[in-house]
N, C-alpha and C positions, 0 to 999 in steps of 0.2 A: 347432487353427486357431480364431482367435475369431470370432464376427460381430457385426456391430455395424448392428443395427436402427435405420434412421431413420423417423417417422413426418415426412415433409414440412409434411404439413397442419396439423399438430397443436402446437400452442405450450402452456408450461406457464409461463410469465411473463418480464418484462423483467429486462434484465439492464444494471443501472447503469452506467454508464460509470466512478461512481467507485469501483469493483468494482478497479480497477486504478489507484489513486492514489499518489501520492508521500509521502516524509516526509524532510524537512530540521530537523536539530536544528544550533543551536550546540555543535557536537562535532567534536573536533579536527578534520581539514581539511575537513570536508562544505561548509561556506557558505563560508567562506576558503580558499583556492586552490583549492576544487572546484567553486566557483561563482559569486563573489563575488571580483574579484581589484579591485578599484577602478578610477575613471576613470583614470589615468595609468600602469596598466602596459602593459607592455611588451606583455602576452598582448594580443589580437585581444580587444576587448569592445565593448559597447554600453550607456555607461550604467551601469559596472563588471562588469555578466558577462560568462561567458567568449559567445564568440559559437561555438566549438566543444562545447561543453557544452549552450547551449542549443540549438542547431540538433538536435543526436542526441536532447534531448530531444521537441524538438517532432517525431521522427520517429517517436519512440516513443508520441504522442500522449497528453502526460501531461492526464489531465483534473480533478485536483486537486491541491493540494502543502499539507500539514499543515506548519504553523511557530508559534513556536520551538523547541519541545519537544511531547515529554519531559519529561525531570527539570528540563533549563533552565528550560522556563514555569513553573514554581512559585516561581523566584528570579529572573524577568527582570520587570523594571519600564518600560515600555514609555517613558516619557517620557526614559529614559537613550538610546533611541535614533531622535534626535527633532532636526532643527536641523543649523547647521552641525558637521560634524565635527568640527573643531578640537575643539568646546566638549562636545561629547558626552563622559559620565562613564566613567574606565578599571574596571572594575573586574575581581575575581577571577571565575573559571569551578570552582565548588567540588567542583560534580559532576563534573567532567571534567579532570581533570588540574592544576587549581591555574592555570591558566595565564592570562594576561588577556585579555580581552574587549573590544576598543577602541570596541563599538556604532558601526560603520560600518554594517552592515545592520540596520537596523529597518525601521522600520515603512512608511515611502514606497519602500526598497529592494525588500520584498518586493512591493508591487505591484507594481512595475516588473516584477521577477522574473514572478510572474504573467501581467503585460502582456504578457511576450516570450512564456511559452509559450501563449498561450489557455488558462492553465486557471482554474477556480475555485479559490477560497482558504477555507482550513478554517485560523483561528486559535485557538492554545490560551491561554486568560486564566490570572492568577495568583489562586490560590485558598490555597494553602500558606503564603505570604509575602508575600500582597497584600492589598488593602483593595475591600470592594464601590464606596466612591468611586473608586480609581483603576481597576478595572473600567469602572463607568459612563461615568468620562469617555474612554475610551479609544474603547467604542465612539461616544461622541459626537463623539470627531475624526473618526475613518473615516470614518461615515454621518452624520450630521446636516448638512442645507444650508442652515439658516438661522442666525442670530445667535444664538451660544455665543462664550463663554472659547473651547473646547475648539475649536467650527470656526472662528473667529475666530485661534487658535495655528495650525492646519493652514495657513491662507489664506497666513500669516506667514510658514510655511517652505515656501510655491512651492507650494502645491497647492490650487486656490480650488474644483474638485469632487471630490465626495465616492467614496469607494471602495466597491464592492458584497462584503461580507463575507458571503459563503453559508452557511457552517458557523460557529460558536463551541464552542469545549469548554472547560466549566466546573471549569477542574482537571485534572490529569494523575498520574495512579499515587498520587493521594491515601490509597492505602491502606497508601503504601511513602514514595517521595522525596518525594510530595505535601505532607508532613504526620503519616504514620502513622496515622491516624485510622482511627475504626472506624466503619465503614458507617453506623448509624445518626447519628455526629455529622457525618461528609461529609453526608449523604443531605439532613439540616437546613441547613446549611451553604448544600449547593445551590439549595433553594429560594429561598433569602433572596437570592443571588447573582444566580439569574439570571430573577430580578425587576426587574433595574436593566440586562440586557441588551435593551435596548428595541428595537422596531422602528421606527425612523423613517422609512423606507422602507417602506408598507403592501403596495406593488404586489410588494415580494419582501422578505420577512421573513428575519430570518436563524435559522436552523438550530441548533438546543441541542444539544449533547452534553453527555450524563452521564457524569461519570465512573465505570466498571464495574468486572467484575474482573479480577485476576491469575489467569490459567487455570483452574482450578477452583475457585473458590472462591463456592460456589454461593449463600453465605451471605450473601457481599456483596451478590449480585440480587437476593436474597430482600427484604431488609432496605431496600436502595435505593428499589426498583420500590415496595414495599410504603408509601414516606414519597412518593417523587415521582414515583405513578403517574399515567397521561394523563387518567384516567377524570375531570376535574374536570367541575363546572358546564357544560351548553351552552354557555352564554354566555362562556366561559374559554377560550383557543386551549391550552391546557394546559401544562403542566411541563419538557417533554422531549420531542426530537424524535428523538433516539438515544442507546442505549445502549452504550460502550463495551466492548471486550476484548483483552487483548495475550497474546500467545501465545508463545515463540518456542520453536524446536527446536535442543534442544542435547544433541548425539549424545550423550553421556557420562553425561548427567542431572546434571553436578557442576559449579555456577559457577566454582570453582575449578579444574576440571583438564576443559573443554567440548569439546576436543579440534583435532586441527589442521584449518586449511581446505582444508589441503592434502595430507597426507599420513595415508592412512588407508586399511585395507583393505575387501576384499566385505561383511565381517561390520559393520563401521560402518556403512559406503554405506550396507544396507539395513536397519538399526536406524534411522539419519536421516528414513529414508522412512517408515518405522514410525510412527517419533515425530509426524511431520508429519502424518500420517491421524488423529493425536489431535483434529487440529482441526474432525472432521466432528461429532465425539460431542460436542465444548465446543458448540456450534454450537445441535445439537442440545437440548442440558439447559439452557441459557442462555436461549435461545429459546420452551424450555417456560414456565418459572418466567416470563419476559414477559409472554409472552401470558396471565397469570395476571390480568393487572393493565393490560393494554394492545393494544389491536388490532395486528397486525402491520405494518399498513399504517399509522398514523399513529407508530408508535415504531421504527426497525430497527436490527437489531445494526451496529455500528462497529467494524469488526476495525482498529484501529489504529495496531497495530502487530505486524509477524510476520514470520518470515522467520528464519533461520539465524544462530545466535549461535556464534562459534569462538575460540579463544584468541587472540590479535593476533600479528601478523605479526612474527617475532624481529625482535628491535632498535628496533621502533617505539616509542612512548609507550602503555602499558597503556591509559591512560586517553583514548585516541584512537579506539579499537574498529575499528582499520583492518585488513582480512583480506583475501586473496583470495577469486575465486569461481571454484569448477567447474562441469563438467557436474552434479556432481550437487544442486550449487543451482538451476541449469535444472529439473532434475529436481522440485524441492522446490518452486520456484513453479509449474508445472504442476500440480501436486497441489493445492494452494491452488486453484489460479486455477478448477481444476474442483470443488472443493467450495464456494465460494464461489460458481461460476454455478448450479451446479445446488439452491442456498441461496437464491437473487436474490428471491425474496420472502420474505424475511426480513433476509439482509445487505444492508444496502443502501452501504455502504463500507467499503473495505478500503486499509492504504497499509502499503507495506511501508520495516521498518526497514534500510537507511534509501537514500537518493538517491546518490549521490553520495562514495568514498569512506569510510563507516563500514557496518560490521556487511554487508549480504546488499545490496550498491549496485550498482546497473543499471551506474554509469560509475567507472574511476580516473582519477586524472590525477596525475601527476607534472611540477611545472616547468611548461613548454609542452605536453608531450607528454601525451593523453589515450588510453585506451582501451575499448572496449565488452565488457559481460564477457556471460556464457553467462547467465544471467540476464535483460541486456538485451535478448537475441536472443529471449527467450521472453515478456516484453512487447509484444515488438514484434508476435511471430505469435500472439498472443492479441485483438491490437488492433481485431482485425474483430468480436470479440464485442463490442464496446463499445454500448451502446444499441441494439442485435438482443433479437429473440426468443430465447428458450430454446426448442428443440424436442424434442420426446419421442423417447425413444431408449430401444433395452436394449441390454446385452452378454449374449453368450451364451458357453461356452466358454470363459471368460476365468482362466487358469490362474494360481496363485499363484509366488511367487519369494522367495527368502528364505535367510538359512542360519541363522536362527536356531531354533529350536522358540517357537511362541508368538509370534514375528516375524513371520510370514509377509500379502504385503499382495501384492492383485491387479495383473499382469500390465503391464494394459493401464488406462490412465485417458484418460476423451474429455469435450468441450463440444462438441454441434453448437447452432449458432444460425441463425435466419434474421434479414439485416438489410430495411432499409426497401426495397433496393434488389431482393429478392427473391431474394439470392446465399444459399445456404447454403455458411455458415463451419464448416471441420472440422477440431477439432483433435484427436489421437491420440498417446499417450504409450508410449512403451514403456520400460519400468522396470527390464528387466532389463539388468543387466550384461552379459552374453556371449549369447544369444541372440537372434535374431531373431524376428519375427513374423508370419504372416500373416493379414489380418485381412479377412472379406471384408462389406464396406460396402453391406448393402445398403437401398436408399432406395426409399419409396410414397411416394406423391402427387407425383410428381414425373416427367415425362416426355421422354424424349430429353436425358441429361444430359449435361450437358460440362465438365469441369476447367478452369474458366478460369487456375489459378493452382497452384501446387503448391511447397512450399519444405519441407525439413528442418535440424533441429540436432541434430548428432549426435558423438559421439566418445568416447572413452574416459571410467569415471569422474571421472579426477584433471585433465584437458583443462581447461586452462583458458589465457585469453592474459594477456602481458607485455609489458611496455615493450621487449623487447628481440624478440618477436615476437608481435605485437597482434593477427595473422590466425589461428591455430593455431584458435580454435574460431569458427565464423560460418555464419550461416543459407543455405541455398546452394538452388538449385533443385533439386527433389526429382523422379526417372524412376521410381522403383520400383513403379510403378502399373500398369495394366490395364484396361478399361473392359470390360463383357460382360452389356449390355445395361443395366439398373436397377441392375447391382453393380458396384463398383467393388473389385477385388483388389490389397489395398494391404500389398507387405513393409517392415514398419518392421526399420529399423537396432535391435542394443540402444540402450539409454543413447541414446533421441533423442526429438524433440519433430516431429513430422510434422502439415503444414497443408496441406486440399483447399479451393478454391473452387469450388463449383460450381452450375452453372443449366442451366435447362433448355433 
């Protein structure tokens, strides 16, 4: 039996909101039919999204959404998707299937986009295939409110105020699709670049991202941090205000054979979970070598992109990276979502690959018909940590699971937060496949408790829903509890994701 110690009183730092962000790539159906069907279909939209897509969104309370890429930003040119459509340039999609590009959503789409859901916007510039002018003037369209070419073009195509750009990243996988480049010639590259990402708006600057590294690869921080460290002049707002990382977990370790989304035994299952706890140690050593060269608090890690990478779903387009999701992707962002809060001073954003439709996506949609995957369900009950306190906790008791030797990874994984509201948010994982858990919850500083709220997700490894039954796996209200004074006696389901609210 595990316990799980809550200190009430005690906070160990804030926990970003954009901790649980979005990412939309131009990649086979993610922005077009997953998000993006235009003014005149048939689908229910506002403005061409879908108005079923964005409503689940906004339930999930997406609080950033990373665009256009990936790999695309380093080949998208932002003035292709600019103006009337008609006139807007077709071109090819080189990294993703060959296929064409008609630049219906750019750059006024995506605010829109944003507009529907309330969140902030983290855009990635071209650094690979672009030019530090079309950089600058790009963001001279967005934000600049006086007399430019650039705001003077915006004013032209319907839009006479300026958009609030919170994040920029300077480059994307520059060390691969970006470019190939090696640390030291990016690390140059990015100074000179994002020199011309100017702030025209003083009252709210916009937010640099450096380009980082590919998983371990510690040589790249090294070498980065060490050319565009923060440490400049007083008088300098500095360099960079994050540093990137992409991580993903791919059961098999082999891009060519990463395994199914779908069909796969215990010994996978808990290699995937494995895999995924890798991201505590990147986290870690990444974070070291930063802080080498930068306070933690004016530079934080930018997990960017993460989340479950699988073979594509028989009969699809390769190059679409369309998959299912099960339970035990619920599983896999639970493991994130609590290494990642209990990181919060130091990550300070996290968006997982991707929204909508490719690679580890909260939503599918087929046609009209859309679905919420076990994933989204685990956003959702995470969403109360969103700008709360982190609070001090231990496990005790907390038994290992595994069938591998050498595999083996703890039992039980938790985030308790307190928010503004004075609620403490519990969430509680249970990781094993076939057994259940009892875990007794016990909480100081806190007196006369009460469960205002209780829900779980839970079901089989391989649970997952379909267009042809969309209900099969969904967050339901959770009885398996107990109250017994200051403890709370709580049986978790296996393979499930379990949320307490409680106050005093």
């Amino acid at each position: 039996m595990a316990k799980l110690c809550i200190d009430g009183k005690k906070t160990e730092g804030h926990i970003n909101p954009e901790i649980y962000g979005q990412f939309a790539e131009h990649l086979g159906r993610g922005i077009y039919e997953g998000i993006y069907v235009g003014e005149d279909s048939e689908i229910p939209n506002t403005n061409g999204m879908r108005n079923d897509v964005v409503a689940a969104l906004k339930e999930m309370k997406v609080p950033v959404l990373r665009w256009p890429g990936g790999c695309f930003a380093d080949e998208y040119h932002w003035k292709d998707g600019i103006g009337p459509k008609q006139n807007r340039k077709r071109i090819v999609n080189v990294n993703w299937g060959n296929t064409v590009e008609d630049n219906s959503f750019g750059t006024h789409e995506f605010f829109e986009l944003c507009k529907q859901l309330g969140c902030k916007t983290y855009i990635n510039g071209n650094v690979g295939s672009g030019t530090v002018q079309e950089m600058e003037e790009w963001i001279d369209y967005m934000t600049f409110k006086g007399e430019s070419p650039m705001a003077n073009l915006r004013r032209e195509n319907g839009h006479e105020d300026t958009w609030s750009v919170d994040y920029f990243g300077v480059g994307n996988e520059n060390w691969g699709c970006g470019g190939n480049m090696t640390p030291q010639y990016y690390a140059n590259l990015y100074r000179r670049y994002q020199t011309f990402v100017r702030d025209y708006d003083n009252e709210k600057p916009i937010a640099k991202i450096c380009c980082g590294a590919n998983s371990d690869d510690y040589e790249w921080t090294e070498e980065v941090m060490k050319t565009c460290h923060y440490k400049a002049p007083e008088h300098l707002h500095g360099f960079m205000d994050g540093l990137s990382l992409h991580y993903y977990t791919i059961p098999r370790g082999d891009w060519t054979n990463k395994g199914s989304a779908t069909k796969f035994d215990k010994d996978e299952y808990y290699t995937t979970l494995y895999k995924t706890k890798y991201m505590e140690e990147l986290i870690r050593k990444h974070t070291n070598i930063m802080s080498k060269y930068a306070d933690p608090k004016d530079v934080g890690l930018i997990v960017d992109e993460w989340g479950c990478w699988y073979d594509v779903e028989p009969g699809t387009n390769p190059g679409f990276l369309y998959q299912q999701n099960t339970m035990r992707d619920a599983m896999v962002a639970a493991i994130n979502f609590d290494i990642f809060n209990h990181n919060c001073n130091v990550v300070r954003m996290a968006n997982i690959a991707q929204m909508v439709n490719v690679l580890a996506s909260s939503i599918l949609t087929e046609g009209e018909a859309m679905i919420l995957t076990p994933t989204y369900y685990a956003f959702h009950m995470y969403r109360f940590h969103q700008d709360a306190e982190l609070v001090h906790t231990y496990l005790t008791e907390n038994s290992l699971v595994g069938t591998k030797e050498g595999e083996q990874i703890e039992k039980i994984t938790q985030t308790v937060s307190k928010g503004s509201d004075g609620i403490l948010n519990i969430t509680m994982s249970n990781l094993s496949v076939d057994s259940e858990e009892t875990v007794d919850v016990m909480i100081s500083g806190v007196e006369n408790i009460k469960v205002l709220e209780a829900s779980s997700l839970n079901g089989k490894m391989d649970a997952c829903n379909t267009f042809e039954q969309t209900d099969a796996v969904q967050e339901m209200e959770f009885t398996e509890y107990s109250l017994e004074g200051n403890m709370i006696k709580v049986v978790l389901p296996p393979c499930s994701i379990v949320l307490l609210r409680v106050s005093e």
